[in-house]
N, C-alpha and C positions, 0 to 999 in steps of 0.2 A: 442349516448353517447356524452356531453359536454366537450368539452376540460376545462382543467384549464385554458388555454389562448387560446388568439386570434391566429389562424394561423399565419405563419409567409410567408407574399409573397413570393412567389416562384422568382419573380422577385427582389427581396432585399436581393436574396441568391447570393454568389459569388460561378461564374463558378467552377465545380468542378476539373476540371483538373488544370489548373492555380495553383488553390488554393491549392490544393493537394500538386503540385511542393511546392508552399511557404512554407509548413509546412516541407517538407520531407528537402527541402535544410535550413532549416534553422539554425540549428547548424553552414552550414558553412557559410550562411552569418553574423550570431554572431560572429566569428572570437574570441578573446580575451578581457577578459575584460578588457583590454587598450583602444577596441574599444569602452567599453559600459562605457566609463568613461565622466565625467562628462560634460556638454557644457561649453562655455567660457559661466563665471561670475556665476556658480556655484560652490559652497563650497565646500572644502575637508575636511569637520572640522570632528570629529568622532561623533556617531550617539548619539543623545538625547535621553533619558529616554522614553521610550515606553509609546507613548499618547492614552487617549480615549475616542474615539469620538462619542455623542449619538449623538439622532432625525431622522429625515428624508431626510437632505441634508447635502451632504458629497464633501471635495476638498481634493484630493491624489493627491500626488506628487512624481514620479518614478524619483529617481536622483542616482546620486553615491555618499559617503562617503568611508573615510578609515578608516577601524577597526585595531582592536590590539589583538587577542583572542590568540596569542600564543607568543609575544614576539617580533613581527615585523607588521608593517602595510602593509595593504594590502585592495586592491579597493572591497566594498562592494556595491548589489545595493538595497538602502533602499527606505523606501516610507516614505513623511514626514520628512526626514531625520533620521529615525530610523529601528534599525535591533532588533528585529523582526520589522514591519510592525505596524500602529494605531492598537489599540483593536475597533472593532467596535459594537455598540449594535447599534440595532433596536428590533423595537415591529412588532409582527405578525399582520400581515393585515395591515400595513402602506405599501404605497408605496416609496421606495426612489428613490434616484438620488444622483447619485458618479458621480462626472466631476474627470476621471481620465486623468491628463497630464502626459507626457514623456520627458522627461528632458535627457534622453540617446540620443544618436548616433547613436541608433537603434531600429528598431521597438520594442513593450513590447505588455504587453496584463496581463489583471488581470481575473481568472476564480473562480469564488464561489462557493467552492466547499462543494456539497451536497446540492446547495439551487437549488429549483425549481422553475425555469423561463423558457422565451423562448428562444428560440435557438439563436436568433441576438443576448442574452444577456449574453449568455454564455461565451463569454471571451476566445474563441478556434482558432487561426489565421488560416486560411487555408479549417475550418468548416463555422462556424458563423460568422467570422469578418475576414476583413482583417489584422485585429493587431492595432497599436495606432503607425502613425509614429514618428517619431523624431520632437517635436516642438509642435507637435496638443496633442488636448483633444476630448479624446474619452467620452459622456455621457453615462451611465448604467444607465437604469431604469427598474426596476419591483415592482410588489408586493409581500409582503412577506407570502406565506399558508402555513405557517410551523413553528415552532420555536426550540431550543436546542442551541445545542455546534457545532460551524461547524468554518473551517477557508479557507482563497481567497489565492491566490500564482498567480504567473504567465505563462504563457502557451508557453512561445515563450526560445525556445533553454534552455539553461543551465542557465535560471534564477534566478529561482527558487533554485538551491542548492547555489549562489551566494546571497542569502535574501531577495527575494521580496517573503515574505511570511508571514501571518497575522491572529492571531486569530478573532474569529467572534461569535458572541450570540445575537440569535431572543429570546426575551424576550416573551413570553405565552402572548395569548390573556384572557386566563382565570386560572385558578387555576393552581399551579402543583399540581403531587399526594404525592409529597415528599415536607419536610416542612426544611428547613434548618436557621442561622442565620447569615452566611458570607461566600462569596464566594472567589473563585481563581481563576487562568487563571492558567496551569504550563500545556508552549510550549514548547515541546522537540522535536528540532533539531541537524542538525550535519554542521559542519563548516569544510571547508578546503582551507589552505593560497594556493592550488595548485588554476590554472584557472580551473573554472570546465572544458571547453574543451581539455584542458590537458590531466586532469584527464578521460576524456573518451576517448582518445588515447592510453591514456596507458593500459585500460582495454581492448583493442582491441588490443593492442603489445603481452600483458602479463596478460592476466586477473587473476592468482594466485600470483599477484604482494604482497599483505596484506596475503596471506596466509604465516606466520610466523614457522606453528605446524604440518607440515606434518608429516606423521608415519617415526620413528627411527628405527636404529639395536635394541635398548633397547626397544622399545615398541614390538618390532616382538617376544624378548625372552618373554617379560613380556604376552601376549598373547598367544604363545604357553604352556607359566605353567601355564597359565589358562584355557586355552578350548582345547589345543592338540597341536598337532605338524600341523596335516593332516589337523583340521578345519583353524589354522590362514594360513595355506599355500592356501588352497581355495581361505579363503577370499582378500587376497593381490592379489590373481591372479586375482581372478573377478574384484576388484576395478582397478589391470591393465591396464584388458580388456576395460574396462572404460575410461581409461584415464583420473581418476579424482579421489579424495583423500575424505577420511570420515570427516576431517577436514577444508573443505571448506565447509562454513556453511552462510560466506555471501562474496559480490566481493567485497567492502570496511569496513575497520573497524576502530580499533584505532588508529592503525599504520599508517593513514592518516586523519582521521579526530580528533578534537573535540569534543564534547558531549554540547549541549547546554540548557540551561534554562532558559527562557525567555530572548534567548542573551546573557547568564550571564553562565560563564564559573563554573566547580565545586569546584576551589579555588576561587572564589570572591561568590560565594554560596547564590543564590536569595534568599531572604526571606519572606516567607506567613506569616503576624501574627493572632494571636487568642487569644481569651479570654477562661480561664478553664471555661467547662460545654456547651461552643457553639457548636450545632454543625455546621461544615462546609465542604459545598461544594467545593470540588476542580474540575475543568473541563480539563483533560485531554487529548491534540491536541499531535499527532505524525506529522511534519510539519515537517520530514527529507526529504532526497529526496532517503536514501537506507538504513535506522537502523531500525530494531523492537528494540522496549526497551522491558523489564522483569520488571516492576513497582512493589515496593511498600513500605511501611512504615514499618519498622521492628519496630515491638510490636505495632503494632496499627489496627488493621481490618479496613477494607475497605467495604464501604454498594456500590455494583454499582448498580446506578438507571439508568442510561440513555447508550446507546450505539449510535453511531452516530445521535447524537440529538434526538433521540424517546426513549421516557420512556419503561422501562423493568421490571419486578417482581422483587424485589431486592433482591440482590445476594452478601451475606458477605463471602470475600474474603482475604488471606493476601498479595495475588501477583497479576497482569495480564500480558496479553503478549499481546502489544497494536503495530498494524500491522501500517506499512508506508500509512497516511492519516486517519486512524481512527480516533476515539473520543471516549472517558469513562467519566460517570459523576459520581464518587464515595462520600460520604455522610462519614467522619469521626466526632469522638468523642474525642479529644485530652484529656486527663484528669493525673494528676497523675506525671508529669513531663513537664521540661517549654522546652524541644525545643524532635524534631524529624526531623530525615533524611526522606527525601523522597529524596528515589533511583531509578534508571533505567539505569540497565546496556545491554548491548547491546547484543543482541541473541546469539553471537560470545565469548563472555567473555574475550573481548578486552579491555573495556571501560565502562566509564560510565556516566551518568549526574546525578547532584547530586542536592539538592535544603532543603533550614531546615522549617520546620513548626514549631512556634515560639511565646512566649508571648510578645518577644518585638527584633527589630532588634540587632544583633551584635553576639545572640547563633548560639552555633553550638552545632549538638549531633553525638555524633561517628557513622564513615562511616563505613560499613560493607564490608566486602573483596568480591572483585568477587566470583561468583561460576564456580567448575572446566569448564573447555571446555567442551562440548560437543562434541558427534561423529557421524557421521550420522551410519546410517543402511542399509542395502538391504531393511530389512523390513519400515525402514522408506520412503523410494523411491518406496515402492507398488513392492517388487521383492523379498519376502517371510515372511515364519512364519505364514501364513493364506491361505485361500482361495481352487487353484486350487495349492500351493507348499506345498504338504506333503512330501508320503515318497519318492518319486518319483522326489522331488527337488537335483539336484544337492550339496554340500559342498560350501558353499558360495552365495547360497538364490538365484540362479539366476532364479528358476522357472524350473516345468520340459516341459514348452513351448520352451521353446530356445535350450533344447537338440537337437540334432542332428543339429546346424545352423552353417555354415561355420562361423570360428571365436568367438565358443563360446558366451558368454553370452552378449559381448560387441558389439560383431558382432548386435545380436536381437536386442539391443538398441538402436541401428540406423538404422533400416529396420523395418517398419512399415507394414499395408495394410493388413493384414490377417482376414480371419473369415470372422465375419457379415458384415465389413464397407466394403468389396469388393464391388467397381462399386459404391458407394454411397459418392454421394459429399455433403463433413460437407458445415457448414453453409445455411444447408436446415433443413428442418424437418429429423430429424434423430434420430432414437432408438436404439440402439445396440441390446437392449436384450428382447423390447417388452414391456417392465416397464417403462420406464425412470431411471433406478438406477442402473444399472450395467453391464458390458458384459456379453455374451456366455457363458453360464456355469459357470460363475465367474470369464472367463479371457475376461481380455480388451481389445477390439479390436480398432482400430485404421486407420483415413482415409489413403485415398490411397496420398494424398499427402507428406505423413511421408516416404512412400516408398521411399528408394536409397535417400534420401534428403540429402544434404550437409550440412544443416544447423542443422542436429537432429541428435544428439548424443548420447540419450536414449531414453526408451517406458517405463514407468508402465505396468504392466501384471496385478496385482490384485489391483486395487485401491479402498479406502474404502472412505465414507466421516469422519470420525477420527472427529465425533466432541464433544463428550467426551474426545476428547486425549489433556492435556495441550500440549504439543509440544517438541519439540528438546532442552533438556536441561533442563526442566522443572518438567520430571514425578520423582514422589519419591522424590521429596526435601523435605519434612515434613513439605511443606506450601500446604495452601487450595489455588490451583492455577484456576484463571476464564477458563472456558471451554466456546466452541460456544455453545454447549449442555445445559449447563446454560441457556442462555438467550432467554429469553421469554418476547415478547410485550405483552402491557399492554393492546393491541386490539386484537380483529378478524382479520383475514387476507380483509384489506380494502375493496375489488375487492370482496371477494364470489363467482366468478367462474375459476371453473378446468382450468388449462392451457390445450388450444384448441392445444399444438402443443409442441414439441420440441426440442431445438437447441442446438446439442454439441458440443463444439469446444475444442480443445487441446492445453495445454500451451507446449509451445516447445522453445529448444533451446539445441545449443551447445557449450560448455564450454570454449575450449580451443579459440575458434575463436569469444565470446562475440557474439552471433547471439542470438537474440532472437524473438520470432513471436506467433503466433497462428496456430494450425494445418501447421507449416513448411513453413506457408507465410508471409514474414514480411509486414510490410503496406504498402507498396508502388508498392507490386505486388499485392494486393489483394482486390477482388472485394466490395463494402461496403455491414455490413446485412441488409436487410431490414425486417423490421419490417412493417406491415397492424394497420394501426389509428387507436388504442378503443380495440385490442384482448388483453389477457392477454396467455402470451405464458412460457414455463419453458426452462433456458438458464442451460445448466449441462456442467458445468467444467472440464476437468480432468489434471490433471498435470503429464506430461509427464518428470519433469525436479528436479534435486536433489536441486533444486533452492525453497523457499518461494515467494510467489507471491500477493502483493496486488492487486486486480482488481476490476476497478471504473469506471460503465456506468453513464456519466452524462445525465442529463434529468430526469431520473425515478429511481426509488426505485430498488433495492434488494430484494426480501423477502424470507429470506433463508428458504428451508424447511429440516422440519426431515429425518429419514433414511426410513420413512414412506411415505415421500412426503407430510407430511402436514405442513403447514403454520408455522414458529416459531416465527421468528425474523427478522422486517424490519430493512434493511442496506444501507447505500451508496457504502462501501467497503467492500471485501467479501476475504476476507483472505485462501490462499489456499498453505496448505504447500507441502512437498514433497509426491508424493503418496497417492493423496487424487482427490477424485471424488465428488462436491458436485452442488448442485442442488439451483438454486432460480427463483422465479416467477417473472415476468415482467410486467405492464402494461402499453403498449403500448400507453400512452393518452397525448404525447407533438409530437407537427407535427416540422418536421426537421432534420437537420442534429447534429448526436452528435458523441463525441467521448467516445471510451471503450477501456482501455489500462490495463497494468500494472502500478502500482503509486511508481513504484522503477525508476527513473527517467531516469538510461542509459539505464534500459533495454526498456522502451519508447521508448527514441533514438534508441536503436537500432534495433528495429520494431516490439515490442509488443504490436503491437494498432492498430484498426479496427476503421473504420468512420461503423455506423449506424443510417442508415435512416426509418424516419418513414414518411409513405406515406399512404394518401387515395388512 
């Protein structure tokens, strides 16, 4: 089999322990952004209107600026001198060249994310490159086999939620299958005047710092005249047992961040214009570093053609729910009225970004109120209402697996290692149930390294892949909300052959102490996967944590499959919420080292992320 690219010398790779170190310590050698402030005789003026830049040769320039987004300045690190980052286009099958300089006090590094190149050019300090130090210019070059919506951010410590992040568009080498007559960029990020390394301090002091709405005496009565006395008395125990609340639904929200729109806060309110009867393309970038937004245009359907730059069956919608690093390329119809809100409030219903589509600038159209909070569930965390929990479940969903376990239900959700996975180490070929799609009988079993783990705080018992399910918040709103189930490629599954093998691994993490890893290893004690050059293998997820979780292997595709195991929907990022088990195919055809993480950016930091290598 033909690689897309050239190998990448084995000798042009940096040592893996070293470099390992450089990655793992690097938050602390970012220290504050006082350190990552600007060099002498560069500017602190606030950031310039967001440029963009065609062709095939590109000059970025990583500096600092101070912004204004709440009422005080405060050190941003822009490229170009702008927050967001240059819009960059290129055309498919051009090669470019970005001379990116660093104009900080400290290493940087830019990763392109979702494009496929080689591993030197990936833009990952510690994997690929040593980083871009302080003064020098790093060149990127590749070619572009691909085209869509994708955006580049930076790879090194707390960056990236400080603004070195950028929209991106490979323009078609030939046709699209959708025909439109003006396009948009609308980047939704989140801002906060804290340092981001602060800010990850404090999730590690107090991680339910932003949780505002924990359950009241008046909720507890309000619940028992509704479901009983005996069920809410269950349910409060189990979530006890827990030690974690139905209303913790993200670790940051309003009540620390911003909400942003192409940089452009939701009182100064960016504006797209249009002409009545065009239609237009809006492209869609979640370029936060820990918001899902709830997207959409109240009174206006939404056509989505494209899902992380690859075209999809189109799919009319009036909301989405667009995960941390995704992409949506939705096709409206403006008609009928001169301005529309386009909203995206935050999965939490903290917040929101706001932006007007428009016949000319200066409208604005009424902003619609948040919708109520959401609450999580047992059953939303894979721990009842289906499966192996009938009648035989407990008062409070905990499953009738965890009866009899010293410490009840909370006790099991930190004791792992039962069943099938006894004796078998994940990150091999591994099957729980002989399918690839589900445990034991219908309960999930789990490696032996979740067992007694300090760092694992709960287990899913029955997890489903939910991809029919809009999500947390979302069901029964009286909107037609995008499902994963929805979307479907416009191709065959590229590859053509059965995954040769399977690898499961489990999202973990514990709540109270901000820990989070894969099957209960954070990255820096655990061994990288290897993957074999040219196989095409299936990676099955399961989410072990009442947490939402982006996860983004770069190098290679995604390609999610049904609850059948067939081919649906090629992705870069594979969205997995709470109590969900789901399945995508790999093909193994870029030689190197890359990285596979969660794209919530503390939980990165604080060890959701796997180096995988791909070796002849």
């Amino acid at each position: 089999m033909t690689s897309r690219f050239p190998p990448v010398p084995r000798s042009a790779m940096p040592p893996a322990d070293p470099a390992r170190r450089r990655f793992v310590t690097g938050l602390a050698a970012a220290g504050s952004l006082a350190l990552l402030g600007p060099s002498p005789g560069h500017g602190r003026t606030p950031p310039r209107p967001q440029a963009e830049l065609r062709g095939t040769e590109f000059d970025l320039s990583i500096g600092a600026s101070m912004v204004n987004f709440t009422g005080r300045e405060r050190p941003a690190i822009t490229v170009n001198g702008t927050l967001p980052a240059p819009l960059l286009r290129f055309r498919e099958g051009d090669t470019v060249t970005l001379r990116v300089s660093n104009r900080l006090r400290d290493y940087s590094s830019i990763h392109w994310h979702g494009i496929l190149l080689p591993a030197n050019m990936d833009g990952v300090p510690g994997l690929s490159f040593d980083g871009i130090a302080p003064g020098e210019t790093f060149v990127y070059r590749f070619r572009l086999v691909q085209s869509g919506t994708y955006w580049y951010h930076s790879h090194s410590a707390f960056q990236e939620q400080a603004g070195l992040y950028g929209p991106m568009i490979v323009d078609p080498a030939g046709a699209l299958p959708y025909a439109y007559d003006r396009e948009h960029v609308v980047l939704l990020s989140d801002w906060t005047d804290l340092e981001p390394a602060a800010l990850f301090r404090r999730l590690k002091q107090f991680a339910e710092y932003d949780n505002y709405y924990k359950p009241t005496v008046g909720d507890f009565i309000a619940d028992a005249r509704r479901d009983g006395l005996a069920a809410t008395l269950a349910d409060r125990a189990a979530w006890g047992r827990m030690r974690m609340t139905p209303t913790d639904i993200s670790d940051v929200n309003a009540h620390t961040y911003t909400y942003l729109c192409n940089g452009v806060t939701p009182d100064d309110n960016w504006t797209a214009t249009f002409r009545p009867g065009e239609k237009v393309l809006l492209r869609f970038i979640n370029a936060s570093a820990m918001t899902y937004f709830d997207v959409r245009i109240p009174g206006l359907k939404m056509t989505v053609v494209a899902a992380d730059g690859q075209p999809i069956h189109p799919v009319s919608v009036d909301e989405f729910r667009i995960a941390v690093a995704e992409t949506f390329d939705v096709i409206v119809e403006p008609r009928g009225q001169d301005a529309w809100t386009i909203f995206a409030q935050d999965m939490g219903r903290t917040g929101y970004a706001r932006a007007t589509l428009a016949v000319r600038e200066g409208l604005r159209a009424p902003v619609p109120p948040v919708d109520p909070r959401p609450l999580l569930t047992m059953d939303d965390m894979g721990h009842g209402g289906h499966g192996a929990h009938g009648a035989d479940a407990p008062e409070g969903g905990c499953g009738a697996a965890m009866k009899g376990m010293e410490g009840g239900c909370g006790a099991a959700m930190g004791h792992g290692g039962h069943g099938a996975h006894a004796g078998v180490a994940h990150g091999g070929d591994h099957d729980a149930s002989g399918d690839g799609h589900g445990g034991s009988a219908g309960m999930q079993a789990h490696p032996p390294s979740e067992r007694g783990n300090p760092l694992v705080d709960m287990q899913t018992m029955t997890p489903a892949p939910k991809l029919d399910d809009p999500g947390i918040g979302l069901r029964g709103n009286g909107r037609r909300v995008l499902t994963y189930g929805d979307m479907r490629s416009l191709f065959d599954d590229p590859d053509g052959r059965e995954p040769g093998r399977t690898l499961e691994l489990h999202l973990t993490g514990h709540m109270e102490k901000f820990a989070w890893s894969f099957d209960g290893m954070k990255f820096n004690d655990a061994a990288p996967l290897r993957l074999n050059y040219g196989e095409r293998m299936r990676i099955t997820l399961v989410n072990d944590t009442m947490m939402t979780h982006p996860i983004h292997l770069h190098g290679m595709w995604s390609d999610l499959e049904d609850e059948q195991g067939r081919f649906q929907v090629r992705k870069h990022t594979v969205d997995m919420p709470p109590g969900t088990r789901r399945s995508y195919r790999v093909r193994a055809d870029a030689l190197g080292r890359w990285a596979y993480h969660c794209h919530l950016l503390y939980h990165m930091e604080a060890g959701m992320m796997r180096e995988v290598r791909v070796e002849e």
